[in-house]
DSSP file (Angstrom, degrees, kcal/mol; ACC not computed):
  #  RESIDUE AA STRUCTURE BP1 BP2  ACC     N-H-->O    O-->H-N    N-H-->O    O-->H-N    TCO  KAPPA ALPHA  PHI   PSI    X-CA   Y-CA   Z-CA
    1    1 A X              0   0    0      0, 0.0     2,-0.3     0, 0.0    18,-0.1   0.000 360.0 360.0 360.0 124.7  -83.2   97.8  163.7
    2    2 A X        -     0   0    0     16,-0.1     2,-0.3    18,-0.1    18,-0.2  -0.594 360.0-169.5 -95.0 163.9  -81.5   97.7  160.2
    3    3 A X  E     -A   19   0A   0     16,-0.8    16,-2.2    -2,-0.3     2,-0.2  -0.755  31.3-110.5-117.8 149.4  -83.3   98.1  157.3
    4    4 A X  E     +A   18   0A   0     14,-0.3     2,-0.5    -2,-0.3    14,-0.2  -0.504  48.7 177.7 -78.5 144.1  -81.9   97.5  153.5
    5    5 A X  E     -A   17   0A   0     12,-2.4    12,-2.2    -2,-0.2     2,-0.6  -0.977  35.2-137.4-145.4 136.6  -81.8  101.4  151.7
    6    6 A X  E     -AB  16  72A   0     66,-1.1    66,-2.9    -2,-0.5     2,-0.6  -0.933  37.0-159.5 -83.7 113.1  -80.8  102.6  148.4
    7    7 A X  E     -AB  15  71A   0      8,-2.4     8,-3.6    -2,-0.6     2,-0.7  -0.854  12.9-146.2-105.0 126.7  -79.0  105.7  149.6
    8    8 A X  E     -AB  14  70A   0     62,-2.5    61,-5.4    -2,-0.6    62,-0.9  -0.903  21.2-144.2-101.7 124.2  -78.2  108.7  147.5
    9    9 A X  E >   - B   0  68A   0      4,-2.3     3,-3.6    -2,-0.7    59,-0.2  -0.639  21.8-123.9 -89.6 129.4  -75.0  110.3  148.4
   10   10 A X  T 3  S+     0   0    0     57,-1.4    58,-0.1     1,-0.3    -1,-0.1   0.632 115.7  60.1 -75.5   8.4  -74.1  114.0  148.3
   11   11 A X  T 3  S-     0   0    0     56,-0.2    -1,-0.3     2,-0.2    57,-0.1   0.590 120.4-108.5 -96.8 -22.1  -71.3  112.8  146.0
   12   12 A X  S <  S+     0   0    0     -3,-3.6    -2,-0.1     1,-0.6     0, 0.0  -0.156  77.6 112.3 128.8 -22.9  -73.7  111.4  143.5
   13   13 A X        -     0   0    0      1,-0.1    -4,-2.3    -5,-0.1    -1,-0.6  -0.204  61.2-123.0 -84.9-173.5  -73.5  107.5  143.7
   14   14 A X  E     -AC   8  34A   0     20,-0.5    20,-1.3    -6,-0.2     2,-0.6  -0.931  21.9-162.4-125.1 113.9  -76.1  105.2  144.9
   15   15 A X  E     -AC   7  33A   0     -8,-3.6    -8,-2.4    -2,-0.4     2,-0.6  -0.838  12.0-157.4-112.9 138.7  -75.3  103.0  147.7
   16   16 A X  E     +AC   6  32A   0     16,-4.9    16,-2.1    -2,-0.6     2,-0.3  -0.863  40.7 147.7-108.0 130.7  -77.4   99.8  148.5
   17   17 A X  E     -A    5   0A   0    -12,-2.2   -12,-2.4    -2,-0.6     2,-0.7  -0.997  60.6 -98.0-161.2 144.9  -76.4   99.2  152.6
   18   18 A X  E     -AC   4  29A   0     11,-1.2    11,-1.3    -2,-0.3   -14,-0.3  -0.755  54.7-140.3 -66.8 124.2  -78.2   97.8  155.6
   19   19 A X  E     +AC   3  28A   0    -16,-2.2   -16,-0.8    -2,-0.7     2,-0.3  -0.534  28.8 176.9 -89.6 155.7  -79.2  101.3  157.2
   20   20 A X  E     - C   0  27A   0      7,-1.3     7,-1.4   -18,-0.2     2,-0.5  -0.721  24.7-141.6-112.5 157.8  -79.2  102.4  161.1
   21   21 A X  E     + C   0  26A   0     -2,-0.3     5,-0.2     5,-0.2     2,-0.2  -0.957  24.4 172.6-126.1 120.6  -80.2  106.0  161.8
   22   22 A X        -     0   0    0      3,-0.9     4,-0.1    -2,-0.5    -2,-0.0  -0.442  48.4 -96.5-112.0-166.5  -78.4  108.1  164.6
   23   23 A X  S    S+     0   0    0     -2,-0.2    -1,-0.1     1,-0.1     3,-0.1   0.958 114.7   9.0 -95.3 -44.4  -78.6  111.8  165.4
   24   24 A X  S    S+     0   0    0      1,-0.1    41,-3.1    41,-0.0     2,-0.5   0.528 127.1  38.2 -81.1 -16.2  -75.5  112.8  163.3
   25   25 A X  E     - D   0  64A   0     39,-0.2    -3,-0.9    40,-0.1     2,-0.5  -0.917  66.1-130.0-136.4 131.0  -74.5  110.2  161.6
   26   26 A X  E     -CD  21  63A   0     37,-2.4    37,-3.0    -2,-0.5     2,-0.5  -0.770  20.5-138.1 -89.1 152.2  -75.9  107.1  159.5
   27   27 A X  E     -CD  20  62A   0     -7,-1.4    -7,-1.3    -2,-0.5     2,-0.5  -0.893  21.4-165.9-129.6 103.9  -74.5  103.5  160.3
   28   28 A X  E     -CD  19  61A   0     33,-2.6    33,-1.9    -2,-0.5     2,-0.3  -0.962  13.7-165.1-106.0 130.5  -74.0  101.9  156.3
   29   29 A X  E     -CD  18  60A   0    -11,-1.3   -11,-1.2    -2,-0.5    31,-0.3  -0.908  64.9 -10.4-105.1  95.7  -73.5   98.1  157.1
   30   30 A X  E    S-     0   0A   0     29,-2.2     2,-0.3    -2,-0.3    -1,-0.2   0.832  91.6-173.7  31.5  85.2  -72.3   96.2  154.5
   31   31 A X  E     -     0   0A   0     28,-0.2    21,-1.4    -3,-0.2    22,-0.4  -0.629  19.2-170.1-109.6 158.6  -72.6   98.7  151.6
   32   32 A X  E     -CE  16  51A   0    -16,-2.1   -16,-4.9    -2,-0.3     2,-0.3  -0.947  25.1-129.8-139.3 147.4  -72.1   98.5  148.0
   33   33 A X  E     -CE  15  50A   0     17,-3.0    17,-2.2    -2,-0.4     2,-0.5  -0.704  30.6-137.1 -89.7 148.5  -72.0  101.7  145.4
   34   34 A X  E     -C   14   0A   0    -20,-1.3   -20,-0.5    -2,-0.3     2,-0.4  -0.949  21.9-161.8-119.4 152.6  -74.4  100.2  143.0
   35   35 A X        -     0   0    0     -2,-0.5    13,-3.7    13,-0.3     2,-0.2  -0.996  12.4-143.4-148.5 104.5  -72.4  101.2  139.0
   36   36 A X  E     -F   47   0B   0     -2,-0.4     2,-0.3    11,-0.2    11,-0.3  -0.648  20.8-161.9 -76.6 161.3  -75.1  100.9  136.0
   37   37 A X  E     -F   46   0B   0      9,-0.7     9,-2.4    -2,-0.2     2,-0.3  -0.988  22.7-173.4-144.6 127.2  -73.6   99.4  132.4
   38   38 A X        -     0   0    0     -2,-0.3     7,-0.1     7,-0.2     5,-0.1  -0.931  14.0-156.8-120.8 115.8  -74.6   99.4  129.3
   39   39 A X  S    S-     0   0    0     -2,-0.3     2,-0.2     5,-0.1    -1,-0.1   0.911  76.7 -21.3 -53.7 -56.4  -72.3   97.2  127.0
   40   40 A X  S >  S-     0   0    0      4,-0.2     3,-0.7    -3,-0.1     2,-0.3  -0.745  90.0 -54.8-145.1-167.4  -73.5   99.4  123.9
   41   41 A X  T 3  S+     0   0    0      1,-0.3     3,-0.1    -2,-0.2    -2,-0.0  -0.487 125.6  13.5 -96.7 135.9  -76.1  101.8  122.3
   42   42 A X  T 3  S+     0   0    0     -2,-0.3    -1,-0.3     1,-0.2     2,-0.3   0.749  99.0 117.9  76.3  14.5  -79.8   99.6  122.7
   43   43 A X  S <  S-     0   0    0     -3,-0.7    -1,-0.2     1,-0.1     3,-0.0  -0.673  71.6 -99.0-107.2-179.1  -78.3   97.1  125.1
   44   44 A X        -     0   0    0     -2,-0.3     2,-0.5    -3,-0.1    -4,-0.2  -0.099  36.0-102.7 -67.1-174.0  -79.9   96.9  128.8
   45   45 A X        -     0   0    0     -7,-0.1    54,-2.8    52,-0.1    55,-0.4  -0.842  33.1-156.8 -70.7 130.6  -78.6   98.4  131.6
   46   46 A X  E     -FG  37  98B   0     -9,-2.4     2,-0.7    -2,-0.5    -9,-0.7  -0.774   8.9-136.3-105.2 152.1  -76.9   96.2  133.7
   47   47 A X  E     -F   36   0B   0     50,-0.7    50,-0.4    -2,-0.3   -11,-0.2  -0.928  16.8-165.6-134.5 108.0  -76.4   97.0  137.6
   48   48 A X        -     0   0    0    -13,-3.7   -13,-0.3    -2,-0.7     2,-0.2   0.087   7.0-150.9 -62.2 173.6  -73.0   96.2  138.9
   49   49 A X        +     0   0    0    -15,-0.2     2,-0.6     2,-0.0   -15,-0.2  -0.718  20.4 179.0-157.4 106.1  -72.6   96.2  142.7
   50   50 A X  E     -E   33   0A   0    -17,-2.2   -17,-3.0    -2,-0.2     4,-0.0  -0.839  37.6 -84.5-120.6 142.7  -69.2   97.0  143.8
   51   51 A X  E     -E   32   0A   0     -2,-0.6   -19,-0.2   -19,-0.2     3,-0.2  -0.233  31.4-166.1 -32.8 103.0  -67.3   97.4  147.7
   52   52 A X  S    S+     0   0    0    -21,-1.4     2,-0.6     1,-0.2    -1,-0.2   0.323  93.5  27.9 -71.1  -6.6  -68.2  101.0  148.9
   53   53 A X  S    S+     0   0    0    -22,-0.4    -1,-0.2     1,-0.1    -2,-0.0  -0.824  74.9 155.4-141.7  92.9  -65.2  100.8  151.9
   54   54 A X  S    S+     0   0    0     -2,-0.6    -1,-0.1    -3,-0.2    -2,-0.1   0.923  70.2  46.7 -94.9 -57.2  -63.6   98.4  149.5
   55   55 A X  S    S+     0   0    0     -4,-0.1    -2,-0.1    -3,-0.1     2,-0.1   0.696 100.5 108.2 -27.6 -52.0  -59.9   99.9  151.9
   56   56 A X  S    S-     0   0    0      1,-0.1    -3,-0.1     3,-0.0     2,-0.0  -0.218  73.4-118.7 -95.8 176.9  -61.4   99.5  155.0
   57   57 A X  S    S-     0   0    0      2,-0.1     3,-0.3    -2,-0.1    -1,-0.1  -0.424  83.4  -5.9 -90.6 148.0  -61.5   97.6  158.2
   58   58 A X  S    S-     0   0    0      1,-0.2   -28,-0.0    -2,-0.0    -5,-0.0   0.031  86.3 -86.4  81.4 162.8  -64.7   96.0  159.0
   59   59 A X  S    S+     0   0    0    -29,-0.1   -29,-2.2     2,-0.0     2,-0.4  -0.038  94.1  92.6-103.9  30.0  -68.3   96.3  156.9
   60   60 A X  E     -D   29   0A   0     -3,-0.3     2,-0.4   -31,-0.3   -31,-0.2  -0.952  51.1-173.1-122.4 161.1  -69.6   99.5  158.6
   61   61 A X  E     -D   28   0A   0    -33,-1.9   -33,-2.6    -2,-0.4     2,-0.3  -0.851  17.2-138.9-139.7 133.0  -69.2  103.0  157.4
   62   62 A X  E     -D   27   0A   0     -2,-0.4     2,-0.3   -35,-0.2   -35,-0.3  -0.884  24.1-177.6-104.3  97.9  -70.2  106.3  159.2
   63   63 A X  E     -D   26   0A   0    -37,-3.0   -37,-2.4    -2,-0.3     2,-0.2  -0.811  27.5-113.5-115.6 127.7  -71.7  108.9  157.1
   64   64 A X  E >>  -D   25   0A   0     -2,-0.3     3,-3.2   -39,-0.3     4,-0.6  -0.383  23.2-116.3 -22.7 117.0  -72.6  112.0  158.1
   65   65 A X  T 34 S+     0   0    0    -41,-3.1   -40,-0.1     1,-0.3    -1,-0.1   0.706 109.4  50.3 -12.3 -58.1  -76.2  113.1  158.1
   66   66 A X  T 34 S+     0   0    0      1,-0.3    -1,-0.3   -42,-0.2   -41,-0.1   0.006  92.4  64.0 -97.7  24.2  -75.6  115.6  155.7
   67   67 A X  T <4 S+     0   0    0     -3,-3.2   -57,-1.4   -57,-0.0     2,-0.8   0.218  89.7  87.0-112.0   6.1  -73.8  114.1  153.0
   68   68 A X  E  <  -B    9   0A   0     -4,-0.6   -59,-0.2   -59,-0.2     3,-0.1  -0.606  50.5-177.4 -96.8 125.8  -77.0  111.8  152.3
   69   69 A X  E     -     0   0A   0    -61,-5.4     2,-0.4    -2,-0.8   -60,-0.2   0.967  63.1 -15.7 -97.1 -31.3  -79.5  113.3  150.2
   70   70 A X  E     -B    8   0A   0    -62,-0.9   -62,-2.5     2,-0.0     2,-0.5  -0.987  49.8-151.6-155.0 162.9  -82.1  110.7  150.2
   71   71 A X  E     +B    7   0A   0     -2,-0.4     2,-0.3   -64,-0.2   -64,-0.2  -0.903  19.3 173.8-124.0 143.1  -82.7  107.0  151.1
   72   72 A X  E     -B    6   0A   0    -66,-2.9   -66,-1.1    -2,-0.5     2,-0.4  -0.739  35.2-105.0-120.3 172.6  -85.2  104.9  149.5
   73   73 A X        -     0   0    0     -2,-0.3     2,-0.2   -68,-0.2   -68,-0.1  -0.892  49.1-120.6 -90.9 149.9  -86.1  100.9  149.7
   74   74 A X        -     0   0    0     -2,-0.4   -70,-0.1     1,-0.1    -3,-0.0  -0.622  25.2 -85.5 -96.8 167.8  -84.9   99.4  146.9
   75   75 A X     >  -     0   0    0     -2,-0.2     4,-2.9     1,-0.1    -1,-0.1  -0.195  44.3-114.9 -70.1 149.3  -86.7   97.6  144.3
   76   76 A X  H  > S+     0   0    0      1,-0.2     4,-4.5     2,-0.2     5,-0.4   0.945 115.0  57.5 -68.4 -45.1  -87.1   93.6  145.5
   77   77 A X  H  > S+     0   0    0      2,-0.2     4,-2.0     1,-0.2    -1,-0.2   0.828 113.8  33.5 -25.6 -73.8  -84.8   92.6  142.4
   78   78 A X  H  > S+     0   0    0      1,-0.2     4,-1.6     2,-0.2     5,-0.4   0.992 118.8  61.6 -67.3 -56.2  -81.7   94.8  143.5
   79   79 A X  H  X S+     0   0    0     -4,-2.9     4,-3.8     1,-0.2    -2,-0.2   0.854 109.0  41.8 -21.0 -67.4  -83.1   93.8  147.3
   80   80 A X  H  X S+     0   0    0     -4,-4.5     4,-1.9     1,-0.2     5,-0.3   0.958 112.7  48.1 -67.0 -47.1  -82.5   90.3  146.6
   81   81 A X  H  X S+     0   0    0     -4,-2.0     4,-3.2    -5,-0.4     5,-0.4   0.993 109.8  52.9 -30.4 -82.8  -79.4   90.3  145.0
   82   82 A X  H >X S+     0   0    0     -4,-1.6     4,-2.6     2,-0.2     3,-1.7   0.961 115.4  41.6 -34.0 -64.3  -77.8   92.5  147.5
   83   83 A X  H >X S+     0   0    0     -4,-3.8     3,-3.7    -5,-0.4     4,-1.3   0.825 112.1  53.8 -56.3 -62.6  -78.9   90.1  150.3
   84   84 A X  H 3< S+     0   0    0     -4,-1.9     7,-0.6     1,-0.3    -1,-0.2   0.661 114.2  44.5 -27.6 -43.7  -78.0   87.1  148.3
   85   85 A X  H << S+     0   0    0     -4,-3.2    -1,-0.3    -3,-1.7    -2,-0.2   0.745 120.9  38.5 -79.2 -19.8  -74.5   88.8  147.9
   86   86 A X  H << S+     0   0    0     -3,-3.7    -2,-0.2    -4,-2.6    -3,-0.1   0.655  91.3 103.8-100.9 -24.5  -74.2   89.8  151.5
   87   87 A X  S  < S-     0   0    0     -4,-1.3     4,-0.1    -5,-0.4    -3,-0.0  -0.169  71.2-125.9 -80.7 154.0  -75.7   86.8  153.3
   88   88 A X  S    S+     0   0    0      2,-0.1     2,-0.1    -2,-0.0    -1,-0.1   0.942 103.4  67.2 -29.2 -73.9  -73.5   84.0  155.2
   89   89 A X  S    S-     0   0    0      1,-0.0     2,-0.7     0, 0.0    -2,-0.1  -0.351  89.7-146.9 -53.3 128.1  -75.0   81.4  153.4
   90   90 A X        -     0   0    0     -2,-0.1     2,-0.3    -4,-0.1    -5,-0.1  -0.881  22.2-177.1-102.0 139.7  -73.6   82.1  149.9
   91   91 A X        -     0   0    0     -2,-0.7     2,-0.3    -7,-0.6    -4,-0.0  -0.712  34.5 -81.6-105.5 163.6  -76.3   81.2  147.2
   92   92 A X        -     0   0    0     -2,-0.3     2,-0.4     1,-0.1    -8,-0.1  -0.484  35.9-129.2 -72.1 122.7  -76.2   81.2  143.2
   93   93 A X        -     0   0    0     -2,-0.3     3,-0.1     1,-0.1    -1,-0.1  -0.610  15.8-141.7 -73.1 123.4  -76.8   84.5  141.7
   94   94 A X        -     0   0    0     -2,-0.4     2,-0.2     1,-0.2    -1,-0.1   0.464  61.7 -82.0 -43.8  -8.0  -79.6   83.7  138.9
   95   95 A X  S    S-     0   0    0      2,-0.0     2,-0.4     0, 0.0    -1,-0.2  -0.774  70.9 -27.3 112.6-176.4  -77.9   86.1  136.8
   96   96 A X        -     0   0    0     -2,-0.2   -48,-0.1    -3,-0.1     2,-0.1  -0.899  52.5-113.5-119.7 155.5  -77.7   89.9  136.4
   97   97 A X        -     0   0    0     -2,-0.4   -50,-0.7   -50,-0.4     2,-0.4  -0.153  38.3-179.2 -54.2 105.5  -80.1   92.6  137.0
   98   98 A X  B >   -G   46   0B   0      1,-0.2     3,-1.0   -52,-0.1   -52,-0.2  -0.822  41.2-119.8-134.2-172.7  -81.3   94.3  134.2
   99   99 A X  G >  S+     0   0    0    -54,-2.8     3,-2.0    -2,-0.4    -1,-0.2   0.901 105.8  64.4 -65.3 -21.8  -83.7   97.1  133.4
  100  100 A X  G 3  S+     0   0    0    -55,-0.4    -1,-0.3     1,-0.2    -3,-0.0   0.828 108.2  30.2 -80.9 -11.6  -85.7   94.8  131.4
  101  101 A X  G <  S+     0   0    0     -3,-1.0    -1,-0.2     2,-0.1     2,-0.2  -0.194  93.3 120.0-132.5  53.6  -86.9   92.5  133.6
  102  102 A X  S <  S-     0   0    0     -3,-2.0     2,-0.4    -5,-0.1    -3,-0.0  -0.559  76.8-104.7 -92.5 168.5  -87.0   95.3  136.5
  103  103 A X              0   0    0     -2,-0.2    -2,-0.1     1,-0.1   -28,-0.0  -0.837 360.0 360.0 -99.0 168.9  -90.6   95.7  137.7
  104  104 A X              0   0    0     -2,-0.4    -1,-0.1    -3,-0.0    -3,-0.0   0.471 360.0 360.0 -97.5 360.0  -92.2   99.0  136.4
């Protein structure tokens, strides 16, 4: 069964993807590299969400085991967002995600 993860990658980004778990490999199903912004110095962080197989066929990716350093659940905010972005139905994004009104 997949699960939503924030994955850290041995390459350094952060990918937000439905997860499956294999014996070599993880199964990323619609994944997106998630790209913080700050416009200037004192403005929020913003979190972008951009096509991690942006090139390729299909919305799953096969990563080796060992390029993942760790998987998390992500905070409901980015959670909903992602699904919101991913889902069939398309709904209105409320806006974007920022550090200030993340929860602590």
């Amino acid at each position: 069964m997949s699960e939503v993860k924030v994955i850290r990658m041995a390459t350094g980004e952060d990918v937000i993807a439905k997860v499956d778990r294999g014996a070599d490999y993880v199964t990323l199903e619609k994944p997106f590299v998630i790209i913080p912004q700050q416009s200037g110095p004192g403005q929020p962080v913003q979190l972008m969400m951009s096509l991690y197989n942006a090139f390729g066929k299909g919305d799953k990716v096969d990563v080796a085991n060992d390029k993942v350093v760790f998987m998390t659940d992500p905070k409901d905010e980015i959670k909903k967002s992602y699904e919101a972005n991913t889902s069939k139905i398309l709904t209105p994004n409320k806006g974007l995600i920022t550090e200030t009104n993340l929860p602590g």
